[in-house]
C-alpha positions as CSV (number, residue, x, y, z in Angstrom):
1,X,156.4,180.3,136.1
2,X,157.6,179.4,132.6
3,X,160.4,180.3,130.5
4,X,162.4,179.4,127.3
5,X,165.7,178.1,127.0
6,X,167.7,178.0,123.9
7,X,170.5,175.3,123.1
8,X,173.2,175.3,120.7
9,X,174.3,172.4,118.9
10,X,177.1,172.3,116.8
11,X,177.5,169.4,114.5
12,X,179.9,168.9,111.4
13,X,180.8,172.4,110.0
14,X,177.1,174.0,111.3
15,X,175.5,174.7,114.1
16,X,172.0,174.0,114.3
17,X,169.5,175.9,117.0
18,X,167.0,174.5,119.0
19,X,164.5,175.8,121.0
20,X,162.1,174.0,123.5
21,X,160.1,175.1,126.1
22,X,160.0,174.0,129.8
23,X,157.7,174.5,132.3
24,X,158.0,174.7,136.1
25,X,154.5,174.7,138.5
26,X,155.0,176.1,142.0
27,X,153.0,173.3,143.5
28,X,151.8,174.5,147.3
29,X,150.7,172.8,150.4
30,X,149.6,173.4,153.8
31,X,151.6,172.1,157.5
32,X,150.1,172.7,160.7
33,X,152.4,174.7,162.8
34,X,151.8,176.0,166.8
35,X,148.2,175.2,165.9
36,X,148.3,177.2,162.8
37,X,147.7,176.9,159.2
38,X,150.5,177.7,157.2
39,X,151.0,177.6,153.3
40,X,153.7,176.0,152.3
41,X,155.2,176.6,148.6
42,X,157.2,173.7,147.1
43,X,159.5,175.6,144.7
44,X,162.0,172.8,142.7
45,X,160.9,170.4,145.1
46,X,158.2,168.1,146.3
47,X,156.0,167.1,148.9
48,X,158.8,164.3,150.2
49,X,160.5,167.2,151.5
50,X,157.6,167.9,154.0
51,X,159.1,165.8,156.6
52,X,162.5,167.2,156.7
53,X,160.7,170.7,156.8
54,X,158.6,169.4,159.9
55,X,162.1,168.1,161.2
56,X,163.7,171.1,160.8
57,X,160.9,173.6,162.7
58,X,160.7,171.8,165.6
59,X,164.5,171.2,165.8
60,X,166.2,174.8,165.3
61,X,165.1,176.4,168.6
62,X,167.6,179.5,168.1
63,X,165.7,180.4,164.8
64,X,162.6,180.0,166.1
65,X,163.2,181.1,169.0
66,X,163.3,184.6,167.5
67,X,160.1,184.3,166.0
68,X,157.3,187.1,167.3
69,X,155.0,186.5,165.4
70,X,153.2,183.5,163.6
71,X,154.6,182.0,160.5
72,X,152.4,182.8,157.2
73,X,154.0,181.1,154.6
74,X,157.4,178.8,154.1
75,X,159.0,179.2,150.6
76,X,160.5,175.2,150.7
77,X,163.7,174.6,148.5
78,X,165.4,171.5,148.2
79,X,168.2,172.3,151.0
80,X,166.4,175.0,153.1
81,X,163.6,176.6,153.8
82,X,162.8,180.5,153.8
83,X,160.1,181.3,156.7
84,X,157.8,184.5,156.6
85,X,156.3,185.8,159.4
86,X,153.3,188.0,159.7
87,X,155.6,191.1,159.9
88,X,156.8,189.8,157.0
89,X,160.4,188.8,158.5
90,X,162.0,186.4,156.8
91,X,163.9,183.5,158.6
92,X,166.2,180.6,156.7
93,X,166.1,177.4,157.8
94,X,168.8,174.4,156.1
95,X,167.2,171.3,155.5
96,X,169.3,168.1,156.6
């Protein structure tokens, strides 16, 4: 992803526009989970969140409890975690 913010300055009697560009990388991983591979994409985040993540699945029994079907990708934020299954059924998880 990539987009293009704009920032307004305003100095003595003018304002004066600048432009930059920033760039954001959805860096992705994979976790073993119930003895399956599962991508993992770290979305304004890093890999140090990994262990919280790991934490967190085997932790929250009444989420994954409800889970039928294996998980096929985790969409990992800084404060929780969005789990898809195969059905594509999406779970949240928080992160602590």
């Amino acid at each position: 992803m990539k987009w293009v913010s704009r920032i307004l300055h305003i100095g003595l009697n003018k304002a004066v526009k600048n432009y930059y560009e920033e760039e954001m990388y959805m860096i992705q991983t994979n976790i073993m989970f119930n003895q399956e591979l599962v991508n993992v994409n770290l979305i304004g985040t890093d890999h140090k969140l990994i262990p919280s993540l790991l934490h967190a699945l085997k932790t929250n029994k009444i989420t994954l409890g409800s889970i039928q079907k294996p998980l096929v990708q985790v969409d990992l934020y800084s404060s929780e975690a969005i789990l898809y299954s195969e059905e594509g059924d999406k779970y949240r998880v928080p992160l602590f």
